[in-house]
Every structure is written in C-alpha cells, then in structure tokens.
C-alpha positions as CSV (number, residue, x, y, z in Angstrom):
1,X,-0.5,-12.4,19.7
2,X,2.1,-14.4,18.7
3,X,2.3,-15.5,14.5
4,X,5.6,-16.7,13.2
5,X,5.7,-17.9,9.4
6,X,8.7,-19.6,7.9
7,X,9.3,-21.8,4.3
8,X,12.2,-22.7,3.2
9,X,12.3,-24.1,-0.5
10,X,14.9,-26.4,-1.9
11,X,15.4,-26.4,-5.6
12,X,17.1,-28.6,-8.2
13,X,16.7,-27.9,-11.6
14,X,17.8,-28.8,-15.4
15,X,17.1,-27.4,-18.7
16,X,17.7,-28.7,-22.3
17,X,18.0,-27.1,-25.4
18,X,16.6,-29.2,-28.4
19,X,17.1,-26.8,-31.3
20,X,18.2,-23.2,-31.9
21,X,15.3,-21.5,-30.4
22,X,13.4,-24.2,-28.2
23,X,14.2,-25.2,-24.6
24,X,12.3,-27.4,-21.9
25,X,13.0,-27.8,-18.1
26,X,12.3,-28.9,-15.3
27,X,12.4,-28.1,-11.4
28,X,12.1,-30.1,-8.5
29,X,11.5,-28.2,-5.5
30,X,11.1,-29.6,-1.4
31,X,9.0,-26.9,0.4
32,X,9.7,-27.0,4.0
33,X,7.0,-24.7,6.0
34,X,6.9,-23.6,9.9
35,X,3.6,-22.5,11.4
36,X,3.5,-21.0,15.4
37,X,0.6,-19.3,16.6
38,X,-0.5,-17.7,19.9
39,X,-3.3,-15.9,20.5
40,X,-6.0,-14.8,23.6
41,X,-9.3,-13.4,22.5
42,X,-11.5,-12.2,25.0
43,X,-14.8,-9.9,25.1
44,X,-17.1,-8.7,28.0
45,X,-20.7,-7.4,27.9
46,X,-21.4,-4.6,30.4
47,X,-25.3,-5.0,31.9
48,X,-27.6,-2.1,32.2
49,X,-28.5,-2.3,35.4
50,X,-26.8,-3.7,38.3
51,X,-29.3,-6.3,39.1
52,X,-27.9,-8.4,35.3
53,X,-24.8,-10.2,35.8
54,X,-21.9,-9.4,33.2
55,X,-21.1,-11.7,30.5
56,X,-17.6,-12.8,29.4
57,X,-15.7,-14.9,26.8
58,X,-12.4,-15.9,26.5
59,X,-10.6,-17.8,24.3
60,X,-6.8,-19.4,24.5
61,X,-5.3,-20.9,21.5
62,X,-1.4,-22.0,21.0
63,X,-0.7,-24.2,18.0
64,X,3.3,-25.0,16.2
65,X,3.5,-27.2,12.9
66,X,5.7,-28.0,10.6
67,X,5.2,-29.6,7.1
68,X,7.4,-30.9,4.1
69,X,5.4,-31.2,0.6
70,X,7.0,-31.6,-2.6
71,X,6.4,-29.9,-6.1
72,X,7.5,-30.2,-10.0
73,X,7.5,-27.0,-12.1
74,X,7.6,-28.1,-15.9
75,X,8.4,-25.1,-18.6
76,X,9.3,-24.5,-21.9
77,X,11.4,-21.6,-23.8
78,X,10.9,-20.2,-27.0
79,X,14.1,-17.8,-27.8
80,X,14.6,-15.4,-31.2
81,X,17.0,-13.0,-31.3
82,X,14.8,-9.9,-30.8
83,X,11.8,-11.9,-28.6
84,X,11.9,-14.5,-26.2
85,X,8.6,-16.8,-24.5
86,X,8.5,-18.8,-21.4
87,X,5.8,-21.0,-20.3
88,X,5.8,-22.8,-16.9
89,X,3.5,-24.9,-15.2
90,X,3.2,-26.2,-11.6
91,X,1.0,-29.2,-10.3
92,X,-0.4,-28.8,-6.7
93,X,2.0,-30.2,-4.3
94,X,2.4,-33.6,-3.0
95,X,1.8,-33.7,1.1
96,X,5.0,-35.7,2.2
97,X,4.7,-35.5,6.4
98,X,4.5,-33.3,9.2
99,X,3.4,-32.8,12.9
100,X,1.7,-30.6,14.9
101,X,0.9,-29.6,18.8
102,X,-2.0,-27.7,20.1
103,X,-3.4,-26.4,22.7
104,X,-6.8,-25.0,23.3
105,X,-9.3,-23.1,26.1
106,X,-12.5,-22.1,25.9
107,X,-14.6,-20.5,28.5
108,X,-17.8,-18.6,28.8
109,X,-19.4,-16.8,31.6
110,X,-23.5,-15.8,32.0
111,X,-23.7,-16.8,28.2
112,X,-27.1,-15.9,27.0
113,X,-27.0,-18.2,24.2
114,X,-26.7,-21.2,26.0
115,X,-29.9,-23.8,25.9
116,X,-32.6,-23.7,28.5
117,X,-31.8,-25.5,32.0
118,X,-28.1,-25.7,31.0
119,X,-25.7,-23.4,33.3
120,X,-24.4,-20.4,31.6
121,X,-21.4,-21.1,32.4
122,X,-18.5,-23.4,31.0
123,X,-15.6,-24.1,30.3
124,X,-13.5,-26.3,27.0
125,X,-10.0,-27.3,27.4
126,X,-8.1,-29.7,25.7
127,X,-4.6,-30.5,24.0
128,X,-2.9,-32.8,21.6
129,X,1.0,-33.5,19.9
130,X,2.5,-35.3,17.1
131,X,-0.6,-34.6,14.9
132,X,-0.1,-35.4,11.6
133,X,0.1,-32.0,9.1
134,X,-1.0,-31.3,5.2
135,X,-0.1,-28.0,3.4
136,X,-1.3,-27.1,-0.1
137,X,0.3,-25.3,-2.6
138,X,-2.0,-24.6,-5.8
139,X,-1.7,-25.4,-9.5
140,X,-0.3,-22.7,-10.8
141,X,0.5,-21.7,-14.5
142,X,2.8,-18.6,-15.3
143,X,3.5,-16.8,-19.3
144,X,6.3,-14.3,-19.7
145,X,7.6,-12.6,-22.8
146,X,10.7,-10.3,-23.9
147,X,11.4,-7.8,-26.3
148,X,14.3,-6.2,-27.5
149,X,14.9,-2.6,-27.9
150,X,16.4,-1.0,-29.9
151,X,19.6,0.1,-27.5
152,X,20.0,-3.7,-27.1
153,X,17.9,-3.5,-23.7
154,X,14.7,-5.8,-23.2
155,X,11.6,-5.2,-21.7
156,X,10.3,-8.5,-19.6
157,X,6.5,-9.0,-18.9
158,X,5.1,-11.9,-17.4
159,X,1.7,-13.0,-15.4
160,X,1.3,-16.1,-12.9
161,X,-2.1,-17.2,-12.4
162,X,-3.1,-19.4,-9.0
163,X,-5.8,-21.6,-8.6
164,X,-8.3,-21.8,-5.4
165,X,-8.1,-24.2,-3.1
166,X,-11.5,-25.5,-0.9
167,X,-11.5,-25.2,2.8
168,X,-9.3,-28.6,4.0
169,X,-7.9,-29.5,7.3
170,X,-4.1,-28.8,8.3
171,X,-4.5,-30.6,11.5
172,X,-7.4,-32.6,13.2
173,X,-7.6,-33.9,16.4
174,X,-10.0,-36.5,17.5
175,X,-9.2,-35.7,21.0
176,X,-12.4,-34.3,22.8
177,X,-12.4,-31.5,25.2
178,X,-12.5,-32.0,28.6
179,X,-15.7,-29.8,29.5
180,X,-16.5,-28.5,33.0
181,X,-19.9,-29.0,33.7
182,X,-19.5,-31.9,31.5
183,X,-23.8,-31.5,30.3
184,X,-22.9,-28.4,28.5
185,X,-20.5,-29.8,26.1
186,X,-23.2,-30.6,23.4
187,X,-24.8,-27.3,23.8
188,X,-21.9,-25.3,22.7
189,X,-20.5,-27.9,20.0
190,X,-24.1,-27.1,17.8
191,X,-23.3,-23.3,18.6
192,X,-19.6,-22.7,17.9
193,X,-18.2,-26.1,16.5
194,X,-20.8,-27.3,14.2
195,X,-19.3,-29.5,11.9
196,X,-15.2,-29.2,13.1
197,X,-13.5,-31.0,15.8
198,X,-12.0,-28.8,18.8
199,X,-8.5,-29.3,17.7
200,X,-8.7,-28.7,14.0
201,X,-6.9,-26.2,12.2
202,X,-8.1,-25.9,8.4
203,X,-7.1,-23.4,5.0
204,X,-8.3,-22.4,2.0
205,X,-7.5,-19.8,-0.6
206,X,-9.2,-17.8,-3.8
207,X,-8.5,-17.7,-7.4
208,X,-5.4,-15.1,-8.0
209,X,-3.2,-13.6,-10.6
210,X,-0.1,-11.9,-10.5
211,X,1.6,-9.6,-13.2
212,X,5.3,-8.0,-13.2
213,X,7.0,-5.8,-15.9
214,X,10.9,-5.5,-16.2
215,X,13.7,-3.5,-17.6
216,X,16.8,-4.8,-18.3
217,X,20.2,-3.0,-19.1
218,X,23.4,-4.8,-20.2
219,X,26.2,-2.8,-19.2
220,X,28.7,-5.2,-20.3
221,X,28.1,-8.8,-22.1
222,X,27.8,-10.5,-18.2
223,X,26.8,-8.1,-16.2
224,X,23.8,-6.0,-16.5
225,X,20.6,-4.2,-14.0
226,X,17.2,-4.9,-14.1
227,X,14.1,-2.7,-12.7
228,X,10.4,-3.5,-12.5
229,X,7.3,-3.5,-10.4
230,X,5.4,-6.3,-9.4
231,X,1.9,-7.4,-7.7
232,X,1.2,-9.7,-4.5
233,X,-2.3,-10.2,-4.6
234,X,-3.4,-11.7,-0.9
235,X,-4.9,-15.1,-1.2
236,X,-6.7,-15.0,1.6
237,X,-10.6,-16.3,0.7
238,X,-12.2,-15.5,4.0
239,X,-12.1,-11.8,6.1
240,X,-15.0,-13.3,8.1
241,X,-14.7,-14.1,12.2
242,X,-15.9,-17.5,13.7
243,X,-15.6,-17.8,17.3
244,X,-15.1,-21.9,16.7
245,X,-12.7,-21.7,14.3
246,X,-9.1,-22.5,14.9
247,X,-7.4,-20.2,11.8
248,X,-5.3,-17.6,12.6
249,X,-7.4,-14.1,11.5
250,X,-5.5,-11.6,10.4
251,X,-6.4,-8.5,8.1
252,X,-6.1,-9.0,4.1
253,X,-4.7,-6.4,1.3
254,X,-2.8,-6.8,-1.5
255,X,1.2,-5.5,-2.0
256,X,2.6,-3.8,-4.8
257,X,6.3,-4.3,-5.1
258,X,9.1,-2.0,-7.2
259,X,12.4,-3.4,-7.2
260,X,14.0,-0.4,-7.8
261,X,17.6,-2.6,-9.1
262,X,19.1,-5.7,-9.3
263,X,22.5,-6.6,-9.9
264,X,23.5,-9.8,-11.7
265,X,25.9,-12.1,-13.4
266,X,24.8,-13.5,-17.0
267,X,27.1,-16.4,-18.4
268,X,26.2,-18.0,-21.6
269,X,26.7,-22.0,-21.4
270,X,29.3,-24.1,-23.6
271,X,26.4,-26.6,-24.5
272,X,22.9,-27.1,-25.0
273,X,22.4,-28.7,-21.1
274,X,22.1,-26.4,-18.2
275,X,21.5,-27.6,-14.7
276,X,21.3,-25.4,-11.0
277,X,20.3,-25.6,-7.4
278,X,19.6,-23.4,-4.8
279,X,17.7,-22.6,-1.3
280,X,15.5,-19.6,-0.7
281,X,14.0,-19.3,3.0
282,X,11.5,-16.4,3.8
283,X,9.1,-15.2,6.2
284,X,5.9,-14.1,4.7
285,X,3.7,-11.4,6.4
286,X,1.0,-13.5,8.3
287,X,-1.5,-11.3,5.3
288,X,-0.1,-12.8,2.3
289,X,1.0,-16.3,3.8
C-alpha cells in the first residue's frame, strides 16, 4: 500500500493594538494539500470439499489529487501585566480548485452473492483524469490564557475545539465502469455501490477538541524556552470497512505530544501594528490526516 499525505500552508498575517491591553488580528492562510493512494485488497474463500469451487475478490485502486482552499482566522488579545487571553476563530474553508486521476479494478470470482441466473463471475474496471477536487477544513474556535508566576515565568493553557463535517465527495466521476459480462453490472452496483459512483472518493470527520499546557522561562528579555504537552485527537469518524468505498482505511488512535523545549527569539515592536508571514509544509500520518 502506497499513502503519501502532504499540505503546505501559506500564511499572511497582521495584528493591531487599539488600547493598552486589547489587540485584534487577522490571518490569511492558502492551504495547499497532496493526496496519493495505492492500494490492492484481495481475499479468498477456501471450499470444504473439493467438489465447491473457491471464491475470490480482488480489488485495485490508485488515486493522486491535489487541492488549494483558502481560510481566514480572526482573533482577539486581551494582555495585563500578570494575565493574558486570546481568542481565535476560524470559518470552514473556501474550496478554490484542484484535480484529480483515478484508477480502479474490481473483480470477483464464484461470488455467492451474486443474483440468481447472473454468472458469478465479473469483473469492473474503469479510470478517469483532471477531475475536479474539494477539501474541507472545519470551523474551528480556539481559547488560551497565561499567567504569570511569580519568578517572572508564565504558565500558557489553551484548548481548540473542531467541528464535524458530514460525509461529502472529494472527487466524483460520472464515468461508468466498463463491466465484463456487461449483465452483471447492475447486480453488483445494488450490492457494493449503492448510492456512490465507481470513481468517487468522499470524507468526513467527528466533533474534536484539543488541549495543550505550556511553560515558559525567560532567560534573558529576548530569548527564553518553553515546555509543554499537547493532545492530537484523530478525527477520523468512521473505523468501519466497505468493500465499495473508495477511502483510504487506515487504523485510528489519538497522539499525545510533549515538546520537551523550544528555543525562541521574543522582540517587543516600536508601535501598536505588527504584521508576519510564513510557510509551514508537513506530512501527516495517514491516522490523523
């Protein structure tokens, strides 16, 4: 099995501080996302006696996409000298464009679930390019709050909460199969594609939050480490195995993450404006993308 996972998210962003202790901002953000998938299932059923013939499936299925969607992430800063709040917000995304290219197979031998009169055997094949993509991302709403201690230090907690999204399609293909004996191709639409097209590729994801707890220690008035732990609760809204289905299936646990230090750079800024960009690329594990 072949399942390669890429984003890469662009960011621009500017901030602006309206009185001593109150801030907005704003982020703009292109997501960039690369899908390729490769995968051959196949089972067998072993007769008990040698007069039964044996029964096989197989199933072929090679898909690549790409997809650009855009986002906004509004927030707001409250900031004391001994506590600090920040409040962000972040629409679904908007689907800008995308294409994909699949490729499909589908065979069965001495199926015992086929209808009466129809021959047991068959076989579904078909392929398509330059299908146009759409990619999610949630609403998504995150608090955090600091305190300061009394060695100057702060402690940082914050929690990000996701919404669900319903099942929707990535990629569908109108293209039907080519089906060999062509009278079977009915019969095994009701049983393993009721309701989906051949070529169709869909998502969908549950309800999650996220929580993370920080230390921070200046060791100088610009530089300074910071320790915590963090959750990655898996998204994934479905464990469940359909034959018909064109989703990747993969296994489903949630990560715990302690960033045991981080080394960074603190400026304070001349005025009340502050504005940055920056690019972040990762490869998510196929259970948590």
């Amino acid at each position: 099995m072949i399942y390669i996972i890429k984003e890469t998210w662009i960011n621009s962003a500017n901030s602006y501080r309206l009185s001593e202790h109150f801030s907005y901002g704003f982020t703009f953000i292109i997501a960039i996302r690369t899908q390729t998938y490769a995968n051959y299932i196949g089972s067998k059923l072993i007769p008990f006696s040698t007069t039964e013939e044996l029964s096989r499936f197989d199933s072929r299925i090679r898909y690549n996409y790409w997809n650009v969607k855009g986002l906004v992430r509004l927030s707001m800063a409250l900031d004391y000298e001994r506590f600090r709040f920040g409040w962000t917000i972040t629409p679904p995304s908007l689907n800008l464009f995308g294409r994909a290219s699949v490729k499909r197979e589908f065979a069965l031998v001495n199926n015992p679930n086929m209808r009466n009169n129809f021959p047991a055997d068959a076989i579904l094949t078909s392929n398509a390019d330059k299908i146009k993509t759409i990619h999610k991302y949630p609403l998504s709403t995150a608090l955090g709050t600091s305190v300061k201690l009394k060695n100057n230090d702060w402690l940082h907690f914050s929690t990000e909460l996701f919404l669900g999204i319903n099942k929707y399609k990535v990629f569908s293909s109108d293209i039907e199969p080519v089906a060999f004996p062509t009278a079977v191709f009915d019969s095994i639409a009701d049983i393993y594609f009721t309701d989906i097209n051949f070529l169709e590729l869909s998502e969908q994801a549950k309800f999650v939050i996220n929580f993370s707890i920080g230390y921070e220690n200046f060791l100088t008035e610009k530089w300074g480490l910071l320790t915590g732990f963090c959750t990655d609760f898996n998204f994934n809204s479905s464990d469940d195995f359909d034959l018909g289905e064109l989703r990747p299936y993969y296994s489903s646990w949630d990560i715990y993450l302690l960033i045991r230090w981080y080394l960074g750079y603190y400026k304070r800024p001349k005025n009340n404006h502050r504005f940055g960009s920056w690019a972040n690329t990762k490869n998510p594990d196929p259970s948590t993308a």
